[in-house]
N, C-alpha and C positions, 0 to 999 in steps of 0.2 A: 751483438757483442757477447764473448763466451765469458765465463766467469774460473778464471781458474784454481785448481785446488792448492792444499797448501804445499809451498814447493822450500819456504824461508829457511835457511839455518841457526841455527840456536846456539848460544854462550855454553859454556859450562855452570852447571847449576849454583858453583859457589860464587862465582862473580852476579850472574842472574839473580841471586837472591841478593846481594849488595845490594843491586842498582834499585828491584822490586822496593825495598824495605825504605829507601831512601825517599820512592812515589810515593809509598804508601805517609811519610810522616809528611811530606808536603803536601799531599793529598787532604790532612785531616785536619794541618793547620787552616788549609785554605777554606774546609766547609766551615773548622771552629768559626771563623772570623765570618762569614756569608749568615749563617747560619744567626750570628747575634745579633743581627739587626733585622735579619727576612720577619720572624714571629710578630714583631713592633710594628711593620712598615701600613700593617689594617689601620693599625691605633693611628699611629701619624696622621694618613690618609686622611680617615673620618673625622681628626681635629680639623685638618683644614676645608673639610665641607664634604668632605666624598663620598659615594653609600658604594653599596657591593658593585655598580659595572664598572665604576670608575678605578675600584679597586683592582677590578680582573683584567683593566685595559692596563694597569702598573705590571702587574704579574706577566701581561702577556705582551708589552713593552721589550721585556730583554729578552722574551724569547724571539720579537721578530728581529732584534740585530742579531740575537746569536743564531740564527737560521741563515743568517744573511753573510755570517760570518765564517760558519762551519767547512763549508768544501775550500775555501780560500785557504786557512790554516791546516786542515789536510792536505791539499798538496803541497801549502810551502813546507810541513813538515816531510812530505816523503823527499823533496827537492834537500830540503837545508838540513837537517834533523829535528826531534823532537823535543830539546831541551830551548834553541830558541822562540820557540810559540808557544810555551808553557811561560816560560820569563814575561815576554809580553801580555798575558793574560793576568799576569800576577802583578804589574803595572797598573793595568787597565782597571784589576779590580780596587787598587789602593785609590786612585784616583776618585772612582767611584764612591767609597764609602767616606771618603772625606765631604765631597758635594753630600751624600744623605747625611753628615754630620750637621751641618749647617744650612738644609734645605728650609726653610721657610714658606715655602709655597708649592702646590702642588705641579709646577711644570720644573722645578727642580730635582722634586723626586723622581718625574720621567725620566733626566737628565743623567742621573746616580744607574735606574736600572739600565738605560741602553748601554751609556758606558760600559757598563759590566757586564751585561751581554756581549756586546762586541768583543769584547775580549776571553769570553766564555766560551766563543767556538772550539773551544779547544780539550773536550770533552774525549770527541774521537781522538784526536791526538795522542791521551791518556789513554784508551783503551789500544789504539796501534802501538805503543809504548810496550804494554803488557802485552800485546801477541806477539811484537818481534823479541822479545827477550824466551819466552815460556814454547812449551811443547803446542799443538794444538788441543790431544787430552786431558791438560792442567787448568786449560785458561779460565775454564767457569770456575774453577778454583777459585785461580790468584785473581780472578776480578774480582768473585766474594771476598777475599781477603781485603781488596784495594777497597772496596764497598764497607767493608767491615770498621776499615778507617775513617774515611767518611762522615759513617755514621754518625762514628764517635763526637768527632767535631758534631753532627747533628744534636747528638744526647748532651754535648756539655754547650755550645754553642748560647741555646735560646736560654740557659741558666743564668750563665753570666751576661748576656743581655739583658737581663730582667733584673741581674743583683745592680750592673753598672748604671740601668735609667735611672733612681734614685738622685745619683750624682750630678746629674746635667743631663739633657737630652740630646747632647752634642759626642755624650761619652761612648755609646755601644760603635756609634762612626769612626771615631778617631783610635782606638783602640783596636777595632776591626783594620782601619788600614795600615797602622805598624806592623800588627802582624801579617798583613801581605810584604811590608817592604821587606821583613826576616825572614818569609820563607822566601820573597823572590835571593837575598842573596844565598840561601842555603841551597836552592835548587842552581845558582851560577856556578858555585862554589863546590857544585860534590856528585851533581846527577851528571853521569855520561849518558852518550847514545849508547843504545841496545843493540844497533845495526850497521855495520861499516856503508857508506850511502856509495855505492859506484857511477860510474859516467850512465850505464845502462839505468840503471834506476834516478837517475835524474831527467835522462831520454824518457823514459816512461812518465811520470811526474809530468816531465815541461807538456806531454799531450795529453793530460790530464787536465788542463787548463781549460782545452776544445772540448773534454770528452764530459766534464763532469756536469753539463747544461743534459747533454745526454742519457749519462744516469741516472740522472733526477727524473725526467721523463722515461724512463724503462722502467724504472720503478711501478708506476702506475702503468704502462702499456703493456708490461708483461709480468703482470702481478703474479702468477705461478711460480716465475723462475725461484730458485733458491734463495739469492740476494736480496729482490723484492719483496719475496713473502715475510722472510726474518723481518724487514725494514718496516713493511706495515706493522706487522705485529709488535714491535717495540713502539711506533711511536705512537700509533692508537689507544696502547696500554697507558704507556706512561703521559700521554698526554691526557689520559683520562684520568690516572692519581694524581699526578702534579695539577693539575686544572682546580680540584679543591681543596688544595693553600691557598686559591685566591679569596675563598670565603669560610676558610675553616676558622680561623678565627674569628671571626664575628658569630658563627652557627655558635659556636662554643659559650660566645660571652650573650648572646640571647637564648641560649636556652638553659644552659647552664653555670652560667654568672662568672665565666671566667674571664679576667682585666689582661691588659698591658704589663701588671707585675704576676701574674700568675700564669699567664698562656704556656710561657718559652717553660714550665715541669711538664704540661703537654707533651710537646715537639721532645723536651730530654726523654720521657719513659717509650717514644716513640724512638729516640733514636739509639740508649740502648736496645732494646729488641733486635733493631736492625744487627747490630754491631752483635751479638748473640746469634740471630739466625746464620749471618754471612760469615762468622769466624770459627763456629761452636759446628756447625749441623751443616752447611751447605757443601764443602766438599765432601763427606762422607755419602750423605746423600746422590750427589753426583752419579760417585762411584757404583752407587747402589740400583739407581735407575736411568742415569745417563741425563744430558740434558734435556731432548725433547720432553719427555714425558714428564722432570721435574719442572720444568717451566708452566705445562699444562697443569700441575698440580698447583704452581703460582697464584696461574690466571686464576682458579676455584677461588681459593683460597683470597685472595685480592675481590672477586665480585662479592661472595660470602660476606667481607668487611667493611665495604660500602653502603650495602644493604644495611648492615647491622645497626653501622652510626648513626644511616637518617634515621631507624627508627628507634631510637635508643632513647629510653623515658627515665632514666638517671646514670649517678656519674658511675657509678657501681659496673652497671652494662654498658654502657660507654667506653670504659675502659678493658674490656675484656672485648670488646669488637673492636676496640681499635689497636690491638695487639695482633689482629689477624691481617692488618697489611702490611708492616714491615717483614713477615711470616712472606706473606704473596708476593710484595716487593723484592727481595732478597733471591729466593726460587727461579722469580723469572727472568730480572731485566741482566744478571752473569749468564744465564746459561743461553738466550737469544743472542745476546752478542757472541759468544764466545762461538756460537756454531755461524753465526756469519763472519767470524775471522777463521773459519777452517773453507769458506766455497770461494776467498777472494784472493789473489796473491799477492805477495807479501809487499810490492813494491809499489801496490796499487792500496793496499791497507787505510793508509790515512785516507785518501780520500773518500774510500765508500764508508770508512767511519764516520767521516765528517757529513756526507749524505744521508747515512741513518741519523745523525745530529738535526741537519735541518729539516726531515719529515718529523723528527720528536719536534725542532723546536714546532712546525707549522699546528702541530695539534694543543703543543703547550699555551702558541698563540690564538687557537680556535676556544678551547676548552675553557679557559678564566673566564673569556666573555661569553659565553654562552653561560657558564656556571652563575657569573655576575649579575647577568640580565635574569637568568630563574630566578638567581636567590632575591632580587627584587621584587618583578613582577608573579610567580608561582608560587611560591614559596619556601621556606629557610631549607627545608630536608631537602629540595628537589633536584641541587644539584649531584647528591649524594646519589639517587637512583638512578641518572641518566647516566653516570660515570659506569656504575654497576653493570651499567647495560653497553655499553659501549668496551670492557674489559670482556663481557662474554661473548660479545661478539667475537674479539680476538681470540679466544676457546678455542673455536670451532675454525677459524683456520689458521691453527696450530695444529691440525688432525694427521698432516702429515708430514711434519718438518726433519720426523724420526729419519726417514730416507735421504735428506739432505748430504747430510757429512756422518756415515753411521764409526760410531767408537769400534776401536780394535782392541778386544779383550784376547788377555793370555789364556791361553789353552788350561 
């Protein structure tokens, strides 16, 4: 199966940036709301009886429906377009956070995250959104920019989860899924397609249904090609950060005494940075070294920060190492995707999106519980050094992704 380069046409910049500016505020509504109840959900957990695996089997819950879900919503997005599988994820997660509003038990709370997984496959969606609108040389851009948004909902997010517990513990749920039911009508209401979809690109699509059992397997059979190398390395990486939210909160609250009302200033000083690296420094950067090599500057920069937090002996340095992964985060996970939206063609976009989606979700679903089980049985720090090790490993085959898709600079 060849993988072809990018062939898509593109809007006019002034409507392109409409539509961008539109993702980006539904974007950030949607982490604000995720975002206010994820910091809480350890605390929950460990009231109803849980220690850290049971915690990392919650975390790694909605990764296995959103893995399971991911190529399905890429190709109904390249078949239907991308604004109706973004509406249904914005359901999915309303739904969701109402069950965590009133979960009482812990098979409830599996109940809330699959939910929302399920409906979360639609990440890649998001990203084929922003490569059919954008140049191929912008897009680690406007994905930093899309990320930048995000964030934000990340930095403000676990605040207001932490002001609303106070009020009820039914609050950060119900209040999270209003705001999905506003931004699902905002996004009814105002997001068009980026892409006019033709008969031929729905032909392509409908054999996408047979083919994408098979890209999932050439991923792993022909780990070199271009497509699969970028795919390992995003979901390695990031299933290696994301895997210590399943017990960063609780690391936090034993060693450093932080609760349920105090965690989600954590998650905020974390997610501006992010919102700062990706809005402030990551396109300029780009421009300046291109994706490959800023990505590998990431991955450093991300194992650097891992290392730092397990061994961090107060809040002082603590916090000054964990400023260095929204830093690595930011760097790497725009500029891997954006070079694998320049080696796939345009009609075929969602779905190897949604395939890089389910090898992040399978690692996001490895990582919690392996994280879960060290931080039990090994101890508190030890998921923090396997993660470390597992990001540098992705280093090193990143050595040569420069050749993939190389940038065309002006004379």
């Amino acid at each position: 199966m060849s993988l072809a380069s990018e062939t898509g046409e593109h809007e006019a910049p002034e409507n392109a940036k409409g539509k961008l500016i539109i993702l980006m505020v539904s974007a950030f509504v949607d982490m604000l709301g995720m975002l206010m109840i994820l910091p809480l959900l350890p605390f929950y957990a460990e009231k109803l009886g849980a220690g850290g695996l049971i915690v990392g089997l919650l975390v790694a819950s909605f990764s296995v429906a959103q893995l399971l879900s991911a190529p399905f919503w890429g190709r109904f997005s390249d078949r239907y377009g991308r604004r109706p599988a973004l509406v249904v994820s914005l359901v999915a997660s309303a739904i969701a956070f109402v069950v965590f509003a009133y979960a009482d038990s812990l098979w409830l709370l599996f109940v809330s995250r699959i939910i929302q997984g399920a409906g979360g496959g639609t990440v890649g969606v998001i990203q084929a959104y922003v490569a059919d609108a954008t140049k191929p040389d912008d897009r680690a851009r406007v994905l930093g920019w899309l990320s930048a948004a995000t964030n934000a909902g990340v930095a403000l997010g676990p605040a207001i989860g932490s002001w609303l517990r106070p009020l009820g513990a039914e609050w950060p749920g119900l209040v999270a899924a209003g705001l999905c039911v506003v931004n699902m009508i905002f996004v009814w209401r105002y997001l068009t397609e980026a892409r006019t979809i033709n008969t031929a690109d729905r032909k392509l699509a409908d054999a996408g249904r047979g083919s994408s059992r098979a890209v999932i397997a050439r991923v792993v059979s022909h780990p070199s090609e271009p497509a699969s190398r970028l795919i390992l390395i995003y979901a390695l990486a990031i299933g290696a950060f994301q895997g210590i939210t399943a017990v960063l909160a609780l690391f936090l609250g034993w060693r450093f005494g932080f609760t349920e009302l105090s965690i989600g200033y954590v998650f905020t000083y974390i997610g501006v940075l992010s919102v700062v690296a990706r809005a402030v420094f990551l396109g300029g950067l780009v421009d300046r070294y291109g994706e490959a090599r800023l990505a590998r500057i990431g991955l450093v920069l991300l194992t650097t920060g891992l290392l730092a937090v397990g061994l961090a002996p107060n809040r002082v340095l603590l916090f000054a190492a964990v400023a260095l992964l929204p830093l690595g985060t930011a760097f790497t996970f725009p500029c891997v995707t954006a070079l694998l939206s320049r080696v796939i063609s345009s009609a075929q976009r969602g779905l190897y999106m949604g395939v890089q989606q389910t090898y992040g979700g399978i690692s996001r679903v490895g990582f919690p519980i392996i994280f879960g089980y060290a931080y039990d049985a090994i101890g508190q720090s030890s998921p923090f050094f396997i993660s470390a090790t597992m990001v540098l490993v992705t280093f090193f085959m990143a050595s040569k992704i420069a050749s993939f898709a190389p940038r065309k600079r002006a004379a």
